[in-house]
TORNUBA-437243 format. One line per field, with one value per residue: residue number from 1; residue in one letter; x, y, z of N, C-alpha, C, O, CB in turn. Coordinates in nm, 2 decimals. Glycine has a CB too. Example, Ala and Ser with C-alpha at 12.3 -4.5 7.8 and 13.67 -1.06 7.14 Angstrom:
BEGIN
pos	[1, 2]
code	[A, S]
n.x	[1.32, 1.28]
n.y	[-0.57, -0.22]
n.z	[0.78, 0.71]
ca.x	[1.23, 1.37]
ca.y	[-0.45, -0.11]
ca.z	[0.78, 0.71]
c.x	[1.32, 1.29]
c.y	[-0.33, 0.00]
c.z	[0.78, 0.79]
o.x	[1.42, 1.34]
o.y	[-0.33, 0.11]
o.z	[0.85, 0.80]
cb.x	[1.13, 1.41]
cb.y	[-0.45, -0.06]
cb.z	[0.90, 0.57]
***
This chain:
BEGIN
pos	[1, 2, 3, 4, 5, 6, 7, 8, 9, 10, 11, 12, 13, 14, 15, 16, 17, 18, 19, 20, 21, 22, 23, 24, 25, 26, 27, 28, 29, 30, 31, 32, 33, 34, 35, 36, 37, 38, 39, 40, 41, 42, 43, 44, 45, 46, 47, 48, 49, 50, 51, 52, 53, 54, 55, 56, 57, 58, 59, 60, 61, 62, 63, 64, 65, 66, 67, 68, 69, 70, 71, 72, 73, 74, 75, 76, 77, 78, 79, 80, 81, 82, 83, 84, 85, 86, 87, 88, 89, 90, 91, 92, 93, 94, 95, 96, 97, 98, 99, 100, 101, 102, 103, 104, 105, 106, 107, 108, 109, 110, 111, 112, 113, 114, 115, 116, 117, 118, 119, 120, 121, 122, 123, 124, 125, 126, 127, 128, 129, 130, 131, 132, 133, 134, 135, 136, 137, 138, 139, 140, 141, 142, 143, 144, 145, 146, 147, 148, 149, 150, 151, 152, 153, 154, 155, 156, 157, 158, 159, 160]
code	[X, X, X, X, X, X, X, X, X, X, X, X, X, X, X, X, X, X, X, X, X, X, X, X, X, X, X, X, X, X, X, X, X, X, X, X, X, X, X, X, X, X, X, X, X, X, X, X, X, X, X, X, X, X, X, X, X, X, X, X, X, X, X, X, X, X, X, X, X, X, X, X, X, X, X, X, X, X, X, X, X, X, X, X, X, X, X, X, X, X, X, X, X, X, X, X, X, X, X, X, X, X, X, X, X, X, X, X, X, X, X, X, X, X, X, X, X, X, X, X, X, X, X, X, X, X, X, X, X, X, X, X, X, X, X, X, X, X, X, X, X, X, X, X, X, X, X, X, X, X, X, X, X, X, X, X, X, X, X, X]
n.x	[0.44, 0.44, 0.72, 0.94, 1.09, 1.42, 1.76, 1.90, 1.69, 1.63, 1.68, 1.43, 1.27, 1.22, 1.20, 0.96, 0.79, 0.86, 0.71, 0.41, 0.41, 0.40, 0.17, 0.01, 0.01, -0.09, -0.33, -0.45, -0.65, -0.59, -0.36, -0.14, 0.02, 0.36, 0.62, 0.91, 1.28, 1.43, 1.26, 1.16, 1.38, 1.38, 1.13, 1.14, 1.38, 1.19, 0.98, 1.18, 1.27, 1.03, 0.94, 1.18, 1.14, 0.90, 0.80, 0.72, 0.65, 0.78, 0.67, 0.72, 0.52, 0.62, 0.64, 0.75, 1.08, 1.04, 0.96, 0.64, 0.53, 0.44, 0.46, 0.40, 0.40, 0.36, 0.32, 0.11, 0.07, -0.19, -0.23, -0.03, -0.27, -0.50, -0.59, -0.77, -0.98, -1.05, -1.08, -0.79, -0.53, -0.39, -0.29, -0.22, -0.10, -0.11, 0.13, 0.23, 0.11, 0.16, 0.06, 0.20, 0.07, 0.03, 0.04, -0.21, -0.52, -0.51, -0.49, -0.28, -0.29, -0.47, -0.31, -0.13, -0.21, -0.35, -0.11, 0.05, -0.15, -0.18, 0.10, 0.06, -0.10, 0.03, 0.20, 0.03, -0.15, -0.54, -0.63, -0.63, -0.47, -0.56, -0.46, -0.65, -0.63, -0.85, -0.94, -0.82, -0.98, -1.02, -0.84, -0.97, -1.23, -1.13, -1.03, -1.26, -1.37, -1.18, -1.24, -1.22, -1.33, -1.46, -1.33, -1.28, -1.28, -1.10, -1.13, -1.05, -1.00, -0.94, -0.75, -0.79]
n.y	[9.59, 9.40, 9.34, 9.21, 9.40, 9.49, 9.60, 9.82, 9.97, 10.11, 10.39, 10.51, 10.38, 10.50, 10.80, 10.77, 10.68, 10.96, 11.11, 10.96, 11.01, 11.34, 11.31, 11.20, 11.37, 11.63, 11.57, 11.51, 11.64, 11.79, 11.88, 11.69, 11.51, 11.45, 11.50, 11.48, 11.53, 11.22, 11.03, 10.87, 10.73, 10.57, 10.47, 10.29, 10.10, 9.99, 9.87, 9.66, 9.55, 9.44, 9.26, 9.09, 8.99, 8.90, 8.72, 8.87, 9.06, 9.34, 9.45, 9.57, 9.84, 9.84, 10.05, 10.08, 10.17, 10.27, 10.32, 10.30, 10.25, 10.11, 9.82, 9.65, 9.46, 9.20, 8.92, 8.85, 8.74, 8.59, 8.82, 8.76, 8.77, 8.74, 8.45, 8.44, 8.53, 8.58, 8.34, 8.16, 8.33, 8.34, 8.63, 8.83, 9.14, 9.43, 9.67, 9.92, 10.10, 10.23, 10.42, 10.64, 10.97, 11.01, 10.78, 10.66, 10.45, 10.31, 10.01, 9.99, 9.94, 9.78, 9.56, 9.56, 9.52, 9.24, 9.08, 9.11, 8.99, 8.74, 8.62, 8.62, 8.42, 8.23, 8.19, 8.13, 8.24, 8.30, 8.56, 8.90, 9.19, 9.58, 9.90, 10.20, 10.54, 10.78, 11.00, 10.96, 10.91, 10.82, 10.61, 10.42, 10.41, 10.26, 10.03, 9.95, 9.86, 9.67, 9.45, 9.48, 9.48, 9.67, 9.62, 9.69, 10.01, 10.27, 10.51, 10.80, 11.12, 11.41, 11.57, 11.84]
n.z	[1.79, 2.07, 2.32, 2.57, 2.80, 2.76, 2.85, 2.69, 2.66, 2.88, 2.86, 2.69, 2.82, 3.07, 3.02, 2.88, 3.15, 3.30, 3.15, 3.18, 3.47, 3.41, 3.30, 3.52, 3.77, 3.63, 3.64, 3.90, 4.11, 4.40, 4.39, 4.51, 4.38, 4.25, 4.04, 4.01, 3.97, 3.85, 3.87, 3.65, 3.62, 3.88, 3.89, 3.65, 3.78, 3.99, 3.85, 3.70, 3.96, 4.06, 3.87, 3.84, 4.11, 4.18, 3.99, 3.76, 3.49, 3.22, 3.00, 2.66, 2.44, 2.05, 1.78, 1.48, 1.55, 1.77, 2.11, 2.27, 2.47, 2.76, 2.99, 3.29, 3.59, 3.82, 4.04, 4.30, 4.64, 4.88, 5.20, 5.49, 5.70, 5.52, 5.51, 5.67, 5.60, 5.32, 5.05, 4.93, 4.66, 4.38, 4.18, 3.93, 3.88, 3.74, 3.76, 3.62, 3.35, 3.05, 2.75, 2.48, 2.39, 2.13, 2.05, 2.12, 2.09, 1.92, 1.95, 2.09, 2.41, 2.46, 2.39, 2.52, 2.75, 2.74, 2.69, 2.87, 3.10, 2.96, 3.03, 3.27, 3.31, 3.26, 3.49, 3.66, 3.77, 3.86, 3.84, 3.73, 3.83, 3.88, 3.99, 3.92, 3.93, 4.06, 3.94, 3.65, 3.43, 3.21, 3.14, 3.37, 3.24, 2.94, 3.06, 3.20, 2.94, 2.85, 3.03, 3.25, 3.64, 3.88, 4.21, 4.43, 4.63, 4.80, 5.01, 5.10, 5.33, 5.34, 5.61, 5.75]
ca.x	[0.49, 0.50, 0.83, 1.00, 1.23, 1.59, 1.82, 1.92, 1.56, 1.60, 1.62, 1.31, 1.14, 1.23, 1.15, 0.80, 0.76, 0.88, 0.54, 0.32, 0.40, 0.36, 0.01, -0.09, 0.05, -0.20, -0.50, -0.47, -0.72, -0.58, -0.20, -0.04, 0.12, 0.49, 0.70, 1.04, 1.37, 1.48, 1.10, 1.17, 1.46, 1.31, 1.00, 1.16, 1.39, 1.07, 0.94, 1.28, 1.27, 0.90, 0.99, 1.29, 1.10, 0.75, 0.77, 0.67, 0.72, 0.79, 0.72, 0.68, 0.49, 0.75, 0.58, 0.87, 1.17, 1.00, 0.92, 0.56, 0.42, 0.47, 0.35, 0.48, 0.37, 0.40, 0.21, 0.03, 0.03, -0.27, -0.11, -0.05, -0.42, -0.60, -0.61, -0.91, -1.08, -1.03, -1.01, -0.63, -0.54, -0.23, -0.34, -0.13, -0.10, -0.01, 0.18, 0.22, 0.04, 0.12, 0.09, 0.17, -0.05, 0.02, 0.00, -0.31, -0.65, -0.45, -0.49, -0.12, -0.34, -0.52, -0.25, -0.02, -0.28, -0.32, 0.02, 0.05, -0.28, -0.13, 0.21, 0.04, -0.18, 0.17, 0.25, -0.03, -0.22, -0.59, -0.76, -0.51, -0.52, -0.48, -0.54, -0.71, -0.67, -1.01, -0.95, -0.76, -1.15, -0.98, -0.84, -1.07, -1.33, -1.06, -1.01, -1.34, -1.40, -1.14, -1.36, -1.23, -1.44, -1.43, -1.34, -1.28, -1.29, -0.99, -1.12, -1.01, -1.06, -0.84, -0.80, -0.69]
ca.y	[9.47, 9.37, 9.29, 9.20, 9.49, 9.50, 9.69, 9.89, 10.01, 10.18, 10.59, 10.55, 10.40, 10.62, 10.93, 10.75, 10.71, 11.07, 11.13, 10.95, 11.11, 11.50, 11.32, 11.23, 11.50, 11.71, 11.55, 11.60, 11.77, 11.83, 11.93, 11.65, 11.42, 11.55, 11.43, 11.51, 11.48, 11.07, 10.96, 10.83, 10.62, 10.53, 10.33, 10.21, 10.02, 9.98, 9.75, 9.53, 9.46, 9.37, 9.13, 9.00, 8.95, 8.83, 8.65, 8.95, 9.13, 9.45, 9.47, 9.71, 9.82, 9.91, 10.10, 10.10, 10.16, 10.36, 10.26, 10.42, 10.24, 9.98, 9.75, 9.63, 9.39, 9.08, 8.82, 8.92, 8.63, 8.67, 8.83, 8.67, 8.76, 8.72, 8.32, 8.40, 8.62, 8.54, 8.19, 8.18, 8.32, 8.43, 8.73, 8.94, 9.27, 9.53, 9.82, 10.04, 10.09, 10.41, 10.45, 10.80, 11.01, 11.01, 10.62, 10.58, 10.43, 10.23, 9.86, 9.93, 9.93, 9.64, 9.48, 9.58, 9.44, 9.10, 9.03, 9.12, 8.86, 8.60, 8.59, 8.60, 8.29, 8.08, 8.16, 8.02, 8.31, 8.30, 8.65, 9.00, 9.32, 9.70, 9.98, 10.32, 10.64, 10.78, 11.13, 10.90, 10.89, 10.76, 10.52, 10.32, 10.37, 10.13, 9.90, 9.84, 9.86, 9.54, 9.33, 9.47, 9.55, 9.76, 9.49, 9.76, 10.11, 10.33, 10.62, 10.91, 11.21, 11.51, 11.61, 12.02]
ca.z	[1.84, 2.17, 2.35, 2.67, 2.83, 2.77, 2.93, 2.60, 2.63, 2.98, 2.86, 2.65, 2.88, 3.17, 2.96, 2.87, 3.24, 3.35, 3.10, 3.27, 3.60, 3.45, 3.28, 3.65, 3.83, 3.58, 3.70, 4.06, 4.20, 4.51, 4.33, 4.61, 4.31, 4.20, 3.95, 4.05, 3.90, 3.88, 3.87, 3.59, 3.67, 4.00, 3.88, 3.61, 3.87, 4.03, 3.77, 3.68, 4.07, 4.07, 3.76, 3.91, 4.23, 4.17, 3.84, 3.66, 3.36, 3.17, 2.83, 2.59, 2.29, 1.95, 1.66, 1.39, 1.58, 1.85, 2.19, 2.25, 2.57, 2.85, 3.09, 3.38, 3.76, 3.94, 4.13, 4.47, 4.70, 5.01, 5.31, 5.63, 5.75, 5.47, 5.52, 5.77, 5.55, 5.18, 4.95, 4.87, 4.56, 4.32, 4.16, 3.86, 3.92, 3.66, 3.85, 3.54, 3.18, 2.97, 2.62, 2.48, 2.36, 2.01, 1.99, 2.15, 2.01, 1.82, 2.03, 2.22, 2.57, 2.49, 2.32, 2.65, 2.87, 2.71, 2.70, 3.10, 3.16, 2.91, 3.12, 3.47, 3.30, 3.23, 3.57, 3.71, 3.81, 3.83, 3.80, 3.69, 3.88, 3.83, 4.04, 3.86, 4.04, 4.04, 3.83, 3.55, 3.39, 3.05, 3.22, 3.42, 3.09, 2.93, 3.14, 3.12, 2.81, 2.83, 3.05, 3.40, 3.70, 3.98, 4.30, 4.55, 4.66, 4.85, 5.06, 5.16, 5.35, 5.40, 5.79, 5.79]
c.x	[0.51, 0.61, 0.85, 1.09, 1.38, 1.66, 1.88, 1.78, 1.55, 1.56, 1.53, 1.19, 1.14, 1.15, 0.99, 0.77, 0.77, 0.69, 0.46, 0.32, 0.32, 0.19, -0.09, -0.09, -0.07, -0.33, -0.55, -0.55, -0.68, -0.38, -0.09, 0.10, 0.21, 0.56, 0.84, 1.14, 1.38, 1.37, 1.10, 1.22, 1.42, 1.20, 1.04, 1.27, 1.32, 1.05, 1.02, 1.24, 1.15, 0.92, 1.07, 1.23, 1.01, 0.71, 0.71, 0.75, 0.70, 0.79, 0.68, 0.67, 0.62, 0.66, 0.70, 0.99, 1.14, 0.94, 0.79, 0.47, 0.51, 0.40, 0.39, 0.40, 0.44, 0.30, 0.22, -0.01, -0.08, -0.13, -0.12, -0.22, -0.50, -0.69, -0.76, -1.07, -1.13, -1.00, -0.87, -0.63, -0.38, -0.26, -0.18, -0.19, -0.01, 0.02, 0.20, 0.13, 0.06, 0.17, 0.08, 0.10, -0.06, -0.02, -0.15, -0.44, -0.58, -0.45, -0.40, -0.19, -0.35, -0.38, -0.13, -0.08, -0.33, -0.26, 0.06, -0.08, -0.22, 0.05, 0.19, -0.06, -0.08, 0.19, 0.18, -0.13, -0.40, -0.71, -0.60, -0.60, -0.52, -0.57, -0.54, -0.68, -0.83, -1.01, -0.90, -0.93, -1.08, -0.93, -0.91, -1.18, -1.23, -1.02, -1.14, -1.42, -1.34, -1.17, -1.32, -1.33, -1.39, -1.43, -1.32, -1.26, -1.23, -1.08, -1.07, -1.06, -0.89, -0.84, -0.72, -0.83]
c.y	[9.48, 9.30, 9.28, 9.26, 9.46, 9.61, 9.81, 10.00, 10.15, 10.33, 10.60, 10.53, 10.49, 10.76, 10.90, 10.77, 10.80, 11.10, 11.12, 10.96, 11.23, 11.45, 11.30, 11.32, 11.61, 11.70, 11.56, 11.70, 11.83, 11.90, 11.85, 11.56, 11.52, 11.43, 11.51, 11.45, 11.32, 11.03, 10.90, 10.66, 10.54, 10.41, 10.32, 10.06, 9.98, 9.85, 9.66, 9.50, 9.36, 9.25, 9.01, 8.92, 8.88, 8.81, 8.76, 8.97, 9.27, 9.43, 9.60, 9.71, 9.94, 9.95, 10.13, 10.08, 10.26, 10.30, 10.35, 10.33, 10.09, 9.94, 9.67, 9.56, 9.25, 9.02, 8.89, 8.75, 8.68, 8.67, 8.76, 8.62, 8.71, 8.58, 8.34, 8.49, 8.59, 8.41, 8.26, 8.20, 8.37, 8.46, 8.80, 9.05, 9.36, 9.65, 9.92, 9.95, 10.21, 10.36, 10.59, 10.87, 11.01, 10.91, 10.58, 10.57, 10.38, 10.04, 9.86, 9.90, 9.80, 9.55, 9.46, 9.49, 9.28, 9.02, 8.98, 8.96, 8.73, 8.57, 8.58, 8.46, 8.18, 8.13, 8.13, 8.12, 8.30, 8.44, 8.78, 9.15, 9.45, 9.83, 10.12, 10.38, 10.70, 10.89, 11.08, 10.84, 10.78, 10.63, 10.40, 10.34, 10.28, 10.03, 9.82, 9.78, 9.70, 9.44, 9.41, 9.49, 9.62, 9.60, 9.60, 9.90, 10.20, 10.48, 10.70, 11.03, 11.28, 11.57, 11.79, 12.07]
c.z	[1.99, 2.25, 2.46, 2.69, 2.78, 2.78, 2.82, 2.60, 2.76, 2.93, 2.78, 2.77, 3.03, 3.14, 2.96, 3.05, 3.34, 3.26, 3.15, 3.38, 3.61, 3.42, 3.47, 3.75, 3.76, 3.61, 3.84, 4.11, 4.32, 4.47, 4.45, 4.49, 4.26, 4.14, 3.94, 3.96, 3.98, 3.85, 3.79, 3.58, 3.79, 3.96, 3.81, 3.67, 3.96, 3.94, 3.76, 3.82, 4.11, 3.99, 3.81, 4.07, 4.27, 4.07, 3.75, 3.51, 3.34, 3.09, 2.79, 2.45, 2.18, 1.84, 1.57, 1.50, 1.74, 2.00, 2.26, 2.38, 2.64, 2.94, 3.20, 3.52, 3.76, 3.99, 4.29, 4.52, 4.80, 5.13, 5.40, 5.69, 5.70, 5.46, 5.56, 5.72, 5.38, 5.15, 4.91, 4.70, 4.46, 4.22, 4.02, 3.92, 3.85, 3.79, 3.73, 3.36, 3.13, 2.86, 2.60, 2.40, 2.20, 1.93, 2.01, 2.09, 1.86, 1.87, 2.11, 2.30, 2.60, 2.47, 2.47, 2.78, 2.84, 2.75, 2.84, 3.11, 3.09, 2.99, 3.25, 3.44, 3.33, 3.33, 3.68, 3.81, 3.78, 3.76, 3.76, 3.73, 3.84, 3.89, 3.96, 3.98, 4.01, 3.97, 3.71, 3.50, 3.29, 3.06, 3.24, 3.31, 3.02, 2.95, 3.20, 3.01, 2.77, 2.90, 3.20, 3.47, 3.83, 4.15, 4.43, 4.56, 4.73, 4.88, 5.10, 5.22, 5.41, 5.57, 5.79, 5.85]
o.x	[0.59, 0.59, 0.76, 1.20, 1.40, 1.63, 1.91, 1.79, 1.49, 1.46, 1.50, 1.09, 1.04, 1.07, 0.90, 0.73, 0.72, 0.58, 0.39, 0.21, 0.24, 0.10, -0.18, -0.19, -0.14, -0.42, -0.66, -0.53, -0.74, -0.31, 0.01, 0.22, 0.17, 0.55, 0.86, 1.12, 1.35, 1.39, 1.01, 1.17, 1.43, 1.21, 1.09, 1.25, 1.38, 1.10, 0.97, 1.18, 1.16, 0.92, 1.04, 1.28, 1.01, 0.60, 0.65, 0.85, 0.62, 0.89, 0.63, 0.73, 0.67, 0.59, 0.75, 1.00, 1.23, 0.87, 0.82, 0.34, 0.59, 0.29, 0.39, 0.31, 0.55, 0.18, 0.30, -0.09, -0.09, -0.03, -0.22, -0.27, -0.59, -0.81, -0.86, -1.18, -1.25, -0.90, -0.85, -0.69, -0.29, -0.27, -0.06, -0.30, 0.11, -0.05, 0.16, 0.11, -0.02, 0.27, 0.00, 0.05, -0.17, -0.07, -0.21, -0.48, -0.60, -0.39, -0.40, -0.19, -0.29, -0.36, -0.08, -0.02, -0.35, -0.29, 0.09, -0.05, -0.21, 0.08, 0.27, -0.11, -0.09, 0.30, 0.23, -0.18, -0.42, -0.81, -0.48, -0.71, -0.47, -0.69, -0.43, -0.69, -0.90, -1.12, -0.94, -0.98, -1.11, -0.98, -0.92, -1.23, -1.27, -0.99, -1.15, -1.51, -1.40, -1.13, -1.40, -1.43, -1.28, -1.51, -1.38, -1.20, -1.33, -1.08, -1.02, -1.17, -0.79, -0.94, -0.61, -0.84]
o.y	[9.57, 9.18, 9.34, 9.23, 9.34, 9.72, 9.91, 10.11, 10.25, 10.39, 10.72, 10.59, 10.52, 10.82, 10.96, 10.89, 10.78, 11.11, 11.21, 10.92, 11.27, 11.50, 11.36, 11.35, 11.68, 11.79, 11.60, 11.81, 11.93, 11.96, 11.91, 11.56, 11.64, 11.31, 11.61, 11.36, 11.29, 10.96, 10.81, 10.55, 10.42, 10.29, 10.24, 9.94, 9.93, 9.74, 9.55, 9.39, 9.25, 9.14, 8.89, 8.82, 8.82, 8.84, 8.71, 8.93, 9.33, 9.38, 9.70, 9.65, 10.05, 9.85, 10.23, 9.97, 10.30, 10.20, 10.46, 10.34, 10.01, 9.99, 9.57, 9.64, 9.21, 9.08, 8.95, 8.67, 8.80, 8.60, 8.68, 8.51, 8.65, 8.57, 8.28, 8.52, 8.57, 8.35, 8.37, 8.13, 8.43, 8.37, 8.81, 9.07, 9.39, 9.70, 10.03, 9.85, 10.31, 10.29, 10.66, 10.80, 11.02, 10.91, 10.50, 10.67, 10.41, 9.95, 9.78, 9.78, 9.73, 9.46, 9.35, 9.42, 9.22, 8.92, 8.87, 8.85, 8.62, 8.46, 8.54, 8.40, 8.08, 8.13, 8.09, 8.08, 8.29, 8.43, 8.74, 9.20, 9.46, 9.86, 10.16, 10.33, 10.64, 10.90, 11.15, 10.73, 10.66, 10.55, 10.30, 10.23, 10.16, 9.93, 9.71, 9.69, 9.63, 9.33, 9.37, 9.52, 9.60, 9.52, 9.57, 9.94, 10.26, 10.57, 10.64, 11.06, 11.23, 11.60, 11.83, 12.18]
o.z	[2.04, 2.24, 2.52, 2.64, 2.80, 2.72, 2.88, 2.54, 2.74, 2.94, 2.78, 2.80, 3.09, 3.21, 3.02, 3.07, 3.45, 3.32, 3.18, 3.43, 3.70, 3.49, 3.52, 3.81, 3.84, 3.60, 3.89, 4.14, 4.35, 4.56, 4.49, 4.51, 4.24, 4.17, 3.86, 3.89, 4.09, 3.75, 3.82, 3.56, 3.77, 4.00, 3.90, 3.63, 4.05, 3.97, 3.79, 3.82, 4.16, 4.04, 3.82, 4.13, 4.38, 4.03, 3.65, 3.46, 3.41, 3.04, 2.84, 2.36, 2.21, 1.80, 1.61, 1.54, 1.81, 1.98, 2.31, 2.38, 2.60, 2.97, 3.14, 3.55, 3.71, 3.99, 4.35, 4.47, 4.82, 5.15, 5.40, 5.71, 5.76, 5.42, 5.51, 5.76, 5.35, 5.21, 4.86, 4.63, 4.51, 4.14, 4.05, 3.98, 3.88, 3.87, 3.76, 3.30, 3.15, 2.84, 2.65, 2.31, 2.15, 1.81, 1.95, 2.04, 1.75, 1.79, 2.20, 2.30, 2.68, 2.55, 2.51, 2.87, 2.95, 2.81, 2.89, 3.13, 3.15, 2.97, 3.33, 3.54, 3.40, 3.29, 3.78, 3.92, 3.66, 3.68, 3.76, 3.69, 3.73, 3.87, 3.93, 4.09, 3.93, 3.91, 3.62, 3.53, 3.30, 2.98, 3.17, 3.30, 3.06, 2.87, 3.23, 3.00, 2.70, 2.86, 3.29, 3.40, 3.87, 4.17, 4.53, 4.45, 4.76, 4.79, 5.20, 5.17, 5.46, 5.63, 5.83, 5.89]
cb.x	[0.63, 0.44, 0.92, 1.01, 1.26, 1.66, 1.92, 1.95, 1.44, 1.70, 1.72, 1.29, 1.08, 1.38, 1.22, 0.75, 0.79, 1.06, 0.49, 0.28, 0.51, 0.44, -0.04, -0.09, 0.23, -0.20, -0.56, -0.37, -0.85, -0.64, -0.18, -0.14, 0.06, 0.59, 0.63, 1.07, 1.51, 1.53, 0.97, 1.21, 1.57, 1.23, 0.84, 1.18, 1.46, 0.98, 0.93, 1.45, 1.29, 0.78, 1.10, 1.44, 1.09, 0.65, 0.65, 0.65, 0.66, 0.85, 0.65, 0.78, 0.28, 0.89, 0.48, 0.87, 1.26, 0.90, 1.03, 0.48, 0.21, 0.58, 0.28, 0.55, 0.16, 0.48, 0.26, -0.18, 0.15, -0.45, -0.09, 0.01, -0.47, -0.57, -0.50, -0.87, -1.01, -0.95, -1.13, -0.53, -0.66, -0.09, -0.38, -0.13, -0.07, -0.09, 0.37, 0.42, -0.13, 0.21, 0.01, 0.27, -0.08, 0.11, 0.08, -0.33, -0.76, -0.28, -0.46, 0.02, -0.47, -0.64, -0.19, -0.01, -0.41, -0.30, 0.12, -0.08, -0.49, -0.12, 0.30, -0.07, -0.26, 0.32, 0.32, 0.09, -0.15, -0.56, -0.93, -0.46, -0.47, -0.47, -0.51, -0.86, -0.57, -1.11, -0.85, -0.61, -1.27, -0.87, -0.83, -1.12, -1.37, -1.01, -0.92, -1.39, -1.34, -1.05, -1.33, -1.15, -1.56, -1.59, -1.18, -1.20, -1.34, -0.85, -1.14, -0.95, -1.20, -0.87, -0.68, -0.61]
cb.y	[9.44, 9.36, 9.35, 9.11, 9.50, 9.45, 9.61, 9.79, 9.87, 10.16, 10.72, 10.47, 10.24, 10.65, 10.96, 10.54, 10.66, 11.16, 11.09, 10.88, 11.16, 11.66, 11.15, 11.14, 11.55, 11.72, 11.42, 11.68, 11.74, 11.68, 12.15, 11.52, 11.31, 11.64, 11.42, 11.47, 11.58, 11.02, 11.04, 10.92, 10.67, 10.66, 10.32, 10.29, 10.04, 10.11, 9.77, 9.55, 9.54, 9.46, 9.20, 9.14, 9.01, 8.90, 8.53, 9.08, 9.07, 9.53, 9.36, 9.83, 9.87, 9.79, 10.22, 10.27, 10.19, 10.45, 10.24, 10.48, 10.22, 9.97, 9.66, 9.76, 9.36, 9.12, 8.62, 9.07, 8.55, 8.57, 8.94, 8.78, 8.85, 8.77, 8.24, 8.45, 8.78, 8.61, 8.14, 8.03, 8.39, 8.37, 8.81, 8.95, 9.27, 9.61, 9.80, 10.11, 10.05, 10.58, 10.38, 10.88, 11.15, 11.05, 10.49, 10.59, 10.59, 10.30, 9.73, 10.04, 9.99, 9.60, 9.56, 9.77, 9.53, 9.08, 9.14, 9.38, 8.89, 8.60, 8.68, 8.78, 8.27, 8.06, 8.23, 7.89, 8.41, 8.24, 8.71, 8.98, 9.33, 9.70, 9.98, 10.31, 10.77, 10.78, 11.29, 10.77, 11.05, 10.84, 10.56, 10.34, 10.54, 10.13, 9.93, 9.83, 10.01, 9.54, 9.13, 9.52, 9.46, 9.92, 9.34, 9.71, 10.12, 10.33, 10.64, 10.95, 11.19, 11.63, 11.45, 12.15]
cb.z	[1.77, 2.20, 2.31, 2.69, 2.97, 2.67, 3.02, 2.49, 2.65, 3.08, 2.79, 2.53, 2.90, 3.17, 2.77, 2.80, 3.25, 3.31, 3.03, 3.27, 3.62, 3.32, 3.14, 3.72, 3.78, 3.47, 3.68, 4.09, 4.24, 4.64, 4.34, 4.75, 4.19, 4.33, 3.80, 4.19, 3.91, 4.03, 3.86, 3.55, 3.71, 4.05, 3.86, 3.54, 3.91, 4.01, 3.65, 3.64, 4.18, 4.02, 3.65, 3.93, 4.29, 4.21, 3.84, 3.74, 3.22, 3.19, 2.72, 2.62, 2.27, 1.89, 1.69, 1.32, 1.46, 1.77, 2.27, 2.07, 2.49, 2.92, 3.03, 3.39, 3.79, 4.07, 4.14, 4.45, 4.77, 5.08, 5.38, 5.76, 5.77, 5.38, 5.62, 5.98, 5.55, 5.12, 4.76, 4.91, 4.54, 4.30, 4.34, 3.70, 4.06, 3.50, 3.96, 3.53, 3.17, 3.02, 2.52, 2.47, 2.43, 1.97, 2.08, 2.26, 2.00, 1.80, 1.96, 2.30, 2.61, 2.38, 2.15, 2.70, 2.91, 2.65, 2.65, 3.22, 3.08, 2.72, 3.11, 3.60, 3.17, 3.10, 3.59, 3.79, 3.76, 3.90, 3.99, 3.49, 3.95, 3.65, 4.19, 3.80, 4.04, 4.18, 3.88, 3.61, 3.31, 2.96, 3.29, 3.59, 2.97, 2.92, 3.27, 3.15, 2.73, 2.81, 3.00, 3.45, 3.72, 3.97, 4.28, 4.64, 4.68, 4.74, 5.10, 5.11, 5.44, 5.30, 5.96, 5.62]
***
């Protein structure tokens, strides 16, 4: 079942979200991501403010009595500049998605990522975002497996 947060919910989903930290912290190739004490707590007040701030949502998927994944963004207006560059648009934008590992390949993802696109539709959103890191393989194979596509590319280079 998919649900909308409540605040009774916070130490699961904190704990879930200390998880998907150590999972990305482990793929790191370069060992910079850290999952520190609070991290948990942190983005989960992360999310309610996004909610509370940019029509978003948090929900989360319930298997029995168990809270085993969530989902969480907000609308992205264009910035200042983009007027002279880009058609105006208002964009969802998931900021988190984790299901844990024991649930998954069961629909939660999809079922998580629906939910998110059908609540940024009623708010009048046209397209729904979500940025992949680029070692999260399993990941971005899912997302497009559920229709997404790749819209842009984030370089880096290390300077030492």
């Amino acid at each position: 079942m998919i649900r909308a947060f409540e605040e009774r919910d916070r130490v699961d989903v904190e704990r879930l979200m200390s998880d998907f930290g150590d999972e990305l912290a482990a793929m790191d190739p370069a060992g910079r991501v850290l999952r520190r004490e609070g991290f948990g707590a942190f983005f989960v007040s992360e999310m309610l403010r996004e909610r509370d701030e940019r029509e978003g949502a948090v929900l989360l998927a319930e298997v029995g009595n168990r809270i085993v994944g969530f989902a969480a963004g907000g609308v992205r207006l264009p910035d200042e500049g983009d007027g002279y560059s880009v058609e105006p648009f208002r964009n969802g934008r998931v900021t988190e998605l984790y299901v844990a590992p024991d649930a998954r390949r069961a629909g939660i993802g999809r079922a998580l990522a629906e939910a998110m696109e059908q609540h940024f539709a009623t708010v009048g959103c046209t397209a729904t975002r979500i940025e992949v890191w680029v070692p999260n393989e399993c990941a971005r194979t899912f997302y497009e497996r559920i229709g997404y596509e790749e819209a842009g590319i984030d370089l880096r280079k290390e300077l030492r």
